[in-house]
Structure formats: structure tokens, C-alpha cells
C-alpha positions as CSV (number, residue, x, y, z in Angstrom):
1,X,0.0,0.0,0.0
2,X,1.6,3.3,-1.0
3,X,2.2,6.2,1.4
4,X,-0.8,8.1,-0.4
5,X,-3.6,5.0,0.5
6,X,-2.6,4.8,4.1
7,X,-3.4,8.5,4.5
8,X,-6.5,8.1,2.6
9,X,-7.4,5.1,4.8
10,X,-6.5,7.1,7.9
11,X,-8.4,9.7,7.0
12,X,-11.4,8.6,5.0
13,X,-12.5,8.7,1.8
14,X,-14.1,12.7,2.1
15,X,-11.6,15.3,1.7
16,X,-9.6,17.1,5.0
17,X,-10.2,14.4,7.5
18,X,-14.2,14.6,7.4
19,X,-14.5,11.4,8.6
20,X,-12.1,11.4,11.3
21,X,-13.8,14.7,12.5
22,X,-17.2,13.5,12.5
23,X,-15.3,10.6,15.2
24,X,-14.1,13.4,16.9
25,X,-17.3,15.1,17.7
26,X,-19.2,12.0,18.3
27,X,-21.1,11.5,15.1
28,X,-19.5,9.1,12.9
29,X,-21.9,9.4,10.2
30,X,-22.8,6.4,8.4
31,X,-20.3,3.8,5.7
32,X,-19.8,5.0,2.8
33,X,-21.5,2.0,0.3
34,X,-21.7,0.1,3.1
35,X,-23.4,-3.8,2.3
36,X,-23.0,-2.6,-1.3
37,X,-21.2,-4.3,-3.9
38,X,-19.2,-2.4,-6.2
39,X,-21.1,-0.1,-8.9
40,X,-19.3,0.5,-12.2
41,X,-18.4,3.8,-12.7
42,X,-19.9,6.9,-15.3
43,X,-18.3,5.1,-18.4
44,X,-17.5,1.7,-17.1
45,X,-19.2,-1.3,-18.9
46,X,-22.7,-1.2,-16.5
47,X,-22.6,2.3,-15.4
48,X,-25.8,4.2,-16.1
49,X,-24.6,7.9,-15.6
50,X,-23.8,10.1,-18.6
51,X,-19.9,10.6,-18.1
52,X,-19.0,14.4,-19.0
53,X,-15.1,14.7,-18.7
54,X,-15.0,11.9,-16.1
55,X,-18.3,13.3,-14.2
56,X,-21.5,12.0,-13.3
57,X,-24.3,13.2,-14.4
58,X,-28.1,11.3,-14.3
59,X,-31.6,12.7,-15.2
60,X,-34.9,11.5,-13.7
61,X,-38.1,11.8,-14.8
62,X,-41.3,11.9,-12.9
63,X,-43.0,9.7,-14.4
64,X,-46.3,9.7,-12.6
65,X,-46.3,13.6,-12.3
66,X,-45.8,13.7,-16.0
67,X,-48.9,11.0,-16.3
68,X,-50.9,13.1,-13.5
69,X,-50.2,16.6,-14.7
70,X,-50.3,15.5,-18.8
71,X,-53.9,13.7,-18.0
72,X,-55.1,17.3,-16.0
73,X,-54.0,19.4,-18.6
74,X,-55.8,17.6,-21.5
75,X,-58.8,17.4,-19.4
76,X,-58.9,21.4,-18.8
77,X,-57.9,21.8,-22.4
78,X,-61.1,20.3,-23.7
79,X,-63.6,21.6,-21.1
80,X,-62.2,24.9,-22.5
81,X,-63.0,24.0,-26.1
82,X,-66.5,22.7,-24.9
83,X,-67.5,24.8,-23.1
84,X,-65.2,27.6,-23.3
85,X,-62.4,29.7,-21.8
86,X,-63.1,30.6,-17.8
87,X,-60.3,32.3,-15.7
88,X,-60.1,29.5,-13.3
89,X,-59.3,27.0,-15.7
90,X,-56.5,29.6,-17.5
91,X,-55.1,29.7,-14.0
92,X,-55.1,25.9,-13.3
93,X,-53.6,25.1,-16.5
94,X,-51.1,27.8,-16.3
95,X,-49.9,26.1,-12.8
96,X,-50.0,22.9,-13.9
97,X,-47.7,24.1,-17.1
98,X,-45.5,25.6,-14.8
99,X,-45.2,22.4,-12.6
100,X,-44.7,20.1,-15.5
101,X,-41.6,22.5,-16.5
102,X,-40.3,23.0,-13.0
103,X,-41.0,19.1,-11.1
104,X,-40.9,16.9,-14.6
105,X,-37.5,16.0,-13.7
106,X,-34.2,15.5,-11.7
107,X,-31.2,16.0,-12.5
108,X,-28.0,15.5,-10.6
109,X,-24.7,15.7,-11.4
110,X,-21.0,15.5,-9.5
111,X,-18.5,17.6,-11.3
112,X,-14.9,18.0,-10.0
113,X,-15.4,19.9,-6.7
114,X,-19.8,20.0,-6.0
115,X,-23.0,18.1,-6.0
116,X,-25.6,19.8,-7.7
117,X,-28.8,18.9,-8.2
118,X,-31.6,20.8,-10.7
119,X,-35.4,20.5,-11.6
120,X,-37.0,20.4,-14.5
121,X,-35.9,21.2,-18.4
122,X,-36.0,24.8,-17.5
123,X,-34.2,24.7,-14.4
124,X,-35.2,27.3,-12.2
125,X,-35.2,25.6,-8.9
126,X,-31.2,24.2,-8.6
127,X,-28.7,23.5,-5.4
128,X,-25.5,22.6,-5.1
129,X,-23.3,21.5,-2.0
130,X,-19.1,21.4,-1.8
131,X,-17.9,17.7,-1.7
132,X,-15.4,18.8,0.6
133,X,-18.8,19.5,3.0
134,X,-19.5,16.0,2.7
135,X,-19.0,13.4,5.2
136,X,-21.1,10.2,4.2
137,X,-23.5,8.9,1.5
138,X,-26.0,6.2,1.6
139,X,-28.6,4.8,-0.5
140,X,-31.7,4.4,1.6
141,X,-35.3,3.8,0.9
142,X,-38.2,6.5,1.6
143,X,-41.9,6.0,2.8
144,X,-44.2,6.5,0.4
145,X,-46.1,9.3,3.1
146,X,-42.6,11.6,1.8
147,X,-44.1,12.2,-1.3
148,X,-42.3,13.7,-4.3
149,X,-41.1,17.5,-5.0
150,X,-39.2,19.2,-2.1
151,X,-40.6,17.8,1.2
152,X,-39.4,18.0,4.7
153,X,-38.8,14.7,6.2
154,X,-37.4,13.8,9.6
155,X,-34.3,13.3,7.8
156,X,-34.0,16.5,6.1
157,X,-35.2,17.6,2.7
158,X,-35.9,15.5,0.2
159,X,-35.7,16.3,-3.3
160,X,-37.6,13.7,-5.5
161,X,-39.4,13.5,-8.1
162,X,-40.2,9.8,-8.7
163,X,-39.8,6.3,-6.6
164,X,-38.9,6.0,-3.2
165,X,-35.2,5.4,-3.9
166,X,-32.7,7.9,-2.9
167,X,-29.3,8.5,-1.6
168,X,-28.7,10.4,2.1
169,X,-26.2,12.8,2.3
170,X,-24.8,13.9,5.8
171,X,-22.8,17.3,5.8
172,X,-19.8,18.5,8.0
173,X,-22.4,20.6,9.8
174,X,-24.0,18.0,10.8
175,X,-27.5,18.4,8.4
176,X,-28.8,15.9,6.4
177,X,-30.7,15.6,3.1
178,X,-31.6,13.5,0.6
179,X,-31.8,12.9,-3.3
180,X,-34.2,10.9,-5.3
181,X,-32.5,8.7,-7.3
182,X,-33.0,5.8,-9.2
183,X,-29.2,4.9,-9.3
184,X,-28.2,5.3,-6.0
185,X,-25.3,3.6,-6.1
186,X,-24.0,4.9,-9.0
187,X,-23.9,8.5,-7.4
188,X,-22.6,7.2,-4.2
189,X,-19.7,5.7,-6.3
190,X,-19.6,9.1,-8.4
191,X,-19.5,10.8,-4.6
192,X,-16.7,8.4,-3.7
193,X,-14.6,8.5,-6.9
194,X,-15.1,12.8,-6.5
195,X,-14.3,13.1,-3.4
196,X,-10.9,10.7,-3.5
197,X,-9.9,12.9,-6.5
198,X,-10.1,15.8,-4.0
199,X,-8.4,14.1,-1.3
200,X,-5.5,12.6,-3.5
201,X,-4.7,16.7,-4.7
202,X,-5.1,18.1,-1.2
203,X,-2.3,15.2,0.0
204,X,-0.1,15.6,-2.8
């Protein structure tokens, strides 16, 4: 094992010690991957992420909100041609247009130095997080009571917009939040690969 991999062990796998801190102030945070077999990386024979200059990057659709929301607006559409235009149904449809372009997808991506998530094709609600903030990440399983959109669970946010699969992040601050996915491996080993890239430039 070279020098470099016994000061990675040491530390953990998040850049600056953010494992051994967490130790430190009693929270350990949870294993990275842990019970998880391997998951091929953006690129890799198996991987599912679209690779952009050795990133990750994976959209989601909401399938079910596109079925819901599609099935409403077709509905108010031809009440309007039967029996004609009423504000309330203007307003309704121009709400549910602006849902469908705002919750009609997912997309997150890891690029050299941040997780970022954003919504929709027209991506006006976005976040983003440092990896370096980043202790741990876990794929874990939702209650279907959670819902989809941006909800406030009793683990943090959530931001979902289909399944009940997702991947838990816990931060240096001590907050946690979580992504829908429906790869959540393959972004904890984007995470993992990310943050090791950070790690391996601090140390050298």
C-alpha cells in the first residue's frame, strides 16, 4: 500500500479528515457504500450515468407527475373547447404548465469539486453542495407518506421526483438531506470516486 492510500485510509475517503472529524465530535456518520457491492463507474461497462469529462451526471423523470399533470391538462384543455375559456381553468392550466416545467425532472450531477442537483428542463429551482462538505452517503429507501417535490422529512429535505429510492447525504455541519435517485449507487460511487480525486490533490 503506498504512502498516499494509508493516508487516505487514515483519514477517509471525504476530503480534510471529514471522517475522522465526525469521530471526533461524536457522530460518525454512516459507511460509505456500506453492504453494497461495487457499482461500475460513469463510463465503465454497467454504469448508467452520462460521463462528462470523467463526471456523473443522471436525469430522472417523474414519471407519474408527467402521467398526473399531462392527464389534467388535456382534461382542462377540452372543457375549455367545450365549453369555453373561464379564468379558473387559465389559472389551473397555467400552474399545472408551470409544474410540469419546473417538477418533470431530476437532474443530478457531480462535477470536480460540488453536488448539484436541478429540476425540470428549465431549471429554475437548482442546489449545489461542496464535496469537501461531505461526510457520508448512503442509498436508503423513503416511505411513500414523503411524497415527491421538495418535502421536509425527519431526515432533512428531500428532493424527488419519482420512486422512493434515494441517496442520504450527511454534511460537516451535521445536516442531512436526501436525493431521489434511481441509481443510488452509481452516485454514491460518483461521490466516492469525486471526493478521493479531492483528497488525493489536497495530500499531494
Amino acid at each position: 500500500m503506498s504512502l498516499v492510500e494509508k493516508i487516505s485510509a487514515y483519514l477517509g475517503w471525504c476530503p480534510n479528515g471529514n471522517a475522522m472529524r465526525a469521530k471526533q465530535t461524536g457522530d460518525s456518520g454512516t459507511v460509505f457504500l456500506a453492504g453494497n457491492t461495487r457499482v461500475p463507474a460513469p463510463g465503465e461497462a454497467g454504469g448508467t450515468g452520462r460521463p462528462r469529462d470523467g463526471r456523473y451526471e443522471h436525469t430522472q423523470r417523474g414519471s407519474v407527475i408527467l402521467a398526473a399533470v399531462g392527464t389534467a391538462v388535456i382534461l382542462i384543455v377540452l372543457s375549455m373547447l367545450i365549453f369555453g375559456t373561464v379564468l379558473v381553468s387559465v389559472l389551473v392550466l397555467l400552474i399545472l404548465i408551470v409544474v410540469l416545467a419546473i417538477m418533470s425532472r431530476l437532474t443530478v450531477s457531480v462535477t470536480d469539486t460540488r453536488l448539484k442537483i436541478r429540476f425540470g428542463p428549465v431549471g429554475l429551482i437548482r442546489k449545489e453542495w461542496l464535496l469537501s462538505d461531505i461526510i457520508s452517503a448512503t442509498p436508503v429507501t423513503n416511505q411513500w407518506i414523503y411524497g415527491w417535490g421538495i418535502r421536509w422529512t425527519p431526515h432533512g429535505p428531500l428532493y424527488n421526483v419519482a420512486g422512493s429510492r434515494a441517496v442520504e447525504i450527511l454534511l460537516l455541519s451535521g445536516k442531512k438531506f436526501r436525493i431521489g435517485t434511481d441509481e443510488p449507487e452509481a452516485l454514491c460511487r460518483a461521490l466516492q470516486k469525486a471526493c478521493a480525486g479531492i483528497q488525493t490533490m489536497v495530500i499531494k
